[in-house]
C-alpha positions, -999 to +999 in steps of 0.1 A: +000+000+000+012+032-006+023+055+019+012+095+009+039+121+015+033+146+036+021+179+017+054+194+024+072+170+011+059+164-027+077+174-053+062+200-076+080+185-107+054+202-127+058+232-148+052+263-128+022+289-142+042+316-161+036+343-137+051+318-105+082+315-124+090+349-134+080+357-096+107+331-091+134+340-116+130+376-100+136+362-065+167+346-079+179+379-094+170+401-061+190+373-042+224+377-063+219+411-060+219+412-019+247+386-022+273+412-044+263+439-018+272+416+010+303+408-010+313+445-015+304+452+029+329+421+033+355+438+015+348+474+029+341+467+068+365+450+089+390+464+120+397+492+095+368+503+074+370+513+037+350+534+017+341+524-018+370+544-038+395+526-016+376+489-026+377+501-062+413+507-060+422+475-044+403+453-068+411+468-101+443+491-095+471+475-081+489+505-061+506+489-034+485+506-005+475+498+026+439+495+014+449+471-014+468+446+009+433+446+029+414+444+005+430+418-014+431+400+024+392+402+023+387+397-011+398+353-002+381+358+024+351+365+011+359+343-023+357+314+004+328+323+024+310+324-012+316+289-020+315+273+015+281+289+018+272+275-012+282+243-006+267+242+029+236+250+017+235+229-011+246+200+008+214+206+034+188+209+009+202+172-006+204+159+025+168+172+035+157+154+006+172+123+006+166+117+040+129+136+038+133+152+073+133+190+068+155+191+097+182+174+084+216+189+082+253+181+069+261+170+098+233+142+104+254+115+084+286+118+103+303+140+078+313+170+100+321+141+128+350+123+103+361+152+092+368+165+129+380+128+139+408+131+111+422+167+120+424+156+156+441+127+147+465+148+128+475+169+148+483+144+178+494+115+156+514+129+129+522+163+142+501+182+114+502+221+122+492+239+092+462+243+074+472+233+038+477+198+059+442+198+079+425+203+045+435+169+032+429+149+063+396+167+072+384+160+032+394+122+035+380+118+070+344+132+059+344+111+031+355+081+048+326+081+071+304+093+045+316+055+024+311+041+062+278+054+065+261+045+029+278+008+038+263+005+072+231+019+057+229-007+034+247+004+002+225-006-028+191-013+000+200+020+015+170+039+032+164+074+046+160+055+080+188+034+078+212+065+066+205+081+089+206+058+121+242+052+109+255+084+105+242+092+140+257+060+159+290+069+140+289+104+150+285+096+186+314+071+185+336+096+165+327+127+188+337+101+217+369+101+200+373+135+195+368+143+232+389+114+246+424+126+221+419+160+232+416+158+267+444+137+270+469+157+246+468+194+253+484+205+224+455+193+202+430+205+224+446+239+218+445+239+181+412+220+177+394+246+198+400+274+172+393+250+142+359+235+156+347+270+164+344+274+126+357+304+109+368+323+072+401+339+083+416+305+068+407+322+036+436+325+012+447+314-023+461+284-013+433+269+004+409+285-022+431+260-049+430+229-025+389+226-024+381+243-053+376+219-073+361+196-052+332+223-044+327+230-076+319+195-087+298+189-059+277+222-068+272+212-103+262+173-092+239+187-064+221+209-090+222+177-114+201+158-086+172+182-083+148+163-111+155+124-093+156+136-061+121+155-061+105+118-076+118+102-051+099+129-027+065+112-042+075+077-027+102+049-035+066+031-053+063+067-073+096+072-080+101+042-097+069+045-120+082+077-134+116+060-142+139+069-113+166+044-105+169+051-063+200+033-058+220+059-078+202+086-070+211+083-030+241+071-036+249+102-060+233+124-038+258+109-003+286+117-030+277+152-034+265+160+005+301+144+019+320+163-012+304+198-007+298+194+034+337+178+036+353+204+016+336+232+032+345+215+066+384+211+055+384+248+050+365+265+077+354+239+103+321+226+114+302+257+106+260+250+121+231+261+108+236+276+076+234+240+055+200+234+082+184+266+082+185+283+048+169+255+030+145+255+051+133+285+050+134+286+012+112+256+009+087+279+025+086+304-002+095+286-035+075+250-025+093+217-023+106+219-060+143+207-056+149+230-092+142+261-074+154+252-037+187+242-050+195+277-066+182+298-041+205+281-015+234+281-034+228+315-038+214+326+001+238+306+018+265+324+014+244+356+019+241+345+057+277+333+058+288+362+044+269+381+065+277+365+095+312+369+092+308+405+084+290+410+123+318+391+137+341+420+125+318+447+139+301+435+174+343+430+188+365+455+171+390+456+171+388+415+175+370+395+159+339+369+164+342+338+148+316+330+119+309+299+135+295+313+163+278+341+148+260+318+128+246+298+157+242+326+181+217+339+148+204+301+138+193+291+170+165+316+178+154+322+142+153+284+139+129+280+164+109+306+154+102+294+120+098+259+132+072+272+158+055+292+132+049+265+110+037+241+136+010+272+143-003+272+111-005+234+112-027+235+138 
């Protein structure tokens, strides 16, 4: 018998009336327009502020100043928090629907977990001290357990259920882990606390180069997922009348959450909320089509990232607040307030 979806949960695979999608192409287009003014505040607020002549000059006149040092500082900064907000927030919406739990996040399968595990186990095991080295060990962690989780979930018989029940017994054993090295080796409690906290200032060239690549072709197979992933919204039963092969669509769609969410996490740490929250509150505007979730939280994640990082410079000058926390000091009570909204207009 089949099992109906909740409302919130179809897909709308559908073509949209005319006047929805313009609506909709218009939201996209307002979106990457507050994203390059978010862009252009990262590069002109900071300890120092700049105004716009001074950004101009940095980014298209090479001078030698002060200002263009900083602003060529920001500007990998900001290159980074672009693409690891868009990889967070691509890599939520997959994960929301794969496992069909609108509260799903990149770190439900374990991902964030091995890619913590490996950089702890770096830095007391083989004496790692440098980021260029935590990239590749946090990269190979998270995809590690990502392999360990589709295994354990059943590979080729995987279910939502069953995905995630493993990535949440192997997060607890590896956060176990985690805990147990760093309270018995003071030196990698030291290091870890900074790099779990989450944060852009990692943001250079180099580290731009090493994940690169591996964000980008987890963006473009995320996107590539939209059309398979919202049959499979309907119901395994539905999905496979309309043609959709399951097995390789979850099994592309682990590939793309533990490449995006183990990238991102090799360059900035576990940074919450962003990958849980903004898909989430897209889905509440655009509807449960993956075609139009996908873009907008490519494109809105990074606006909150961004953004986030941008209040960390301001509320502590002239210190500054870690994204990581700025994003979950924000998340948490916005969170709660959407998901208490919603539940009020259920009932």
């Amino acid at each position: 018998m089949l099992v109906e979806s909740p409302p919130e949960q179809r897909a709308d695979d559908a073509p949209a009336p005319p006047r929805r999608r313009t609506v909709r192409l218009l939201g996209l287009l307002a979106s990457v327009v507050v994203l390059v003014l978010v862009a252009l505040a990262s590069l002109a607020i900071g300890a120092k502020d700049l105004s716009f002549d001074q950004v101009w000059h940095g980014l298209f006149e090479d001078t030698g100043s002060y200002s263009d040092v900083v602003v060529a500082d920001r500007l990998s900064r900001t290159v980074l928090g672009l693409l690891v907000g868009a990889a967070l927030g691509l890599s939520g919406a997959v994960l929301q629907a794969l496992t069909r739990n609108p509260l799903a996040d990149p770190g439900l399968l374990g991902i964030n977990a091995g890619a913590s595990a490996a950089v702890v186990t770096a830095i007391t095991f083989f004496g790692v001290t440098s980021l260029s080295g935590y990239v590749w060990f946090a990269f190979f962690g998270a995809a590690f357990v990502g392999a360990l989780v589709w295994f354990l979930g059943g590979s080729r018989g995987a279910t939502p259920v069953r995905l995630v029940l493993a990535g949440t017994a192997l997060s607890a054993a590896l956060y176990g882990y985690i805990q147990s090295v760093m309270i018995l080796d003071d030196a990698a409690l030291g290091r870890m606390r900074f790099w779990t906290v989450g944060s852009l200032s990692s943001g250079n060239d180099s580290t731009i180069r090493q994940v690169l690549p591996f964000l980008l072709a987890g963006c473009v197979l995320a996107l590539a997922l939209a059309r398979p992933l919202n049959a499979m919204a309907m119901g395994d039963d539905t999905a496979k009348a309309l043609g959709a092969d399951l097995n390789r669509t979850r099994a592309l769609s682990m590939l793309a959450a533990t490449v995006l969410c183990g990238a991102a996490t090799a360059a900035c740490g576990p940074i919450v909320f962003v990958g849980l929250m903004v898909p989430h509150v897209v889905r509440s505007f655009t509807g449960p089509d993956l075609r139009w979730i996908l873009p907008y939280a490519a494109i809105l994640s990074p606006v909150l990232l961004i953004g986030a990082d941008v209040l960390g410079r301001i509320v502590t000058r002239p210190a500054e607040l870690q994204v990581g926390i700025v994003t979950a000091v924000l998340g948490g009570p916005v969170f709660i307030f959407l998901v208490r909204r919603r539940r009020t207009v259920q009932l």
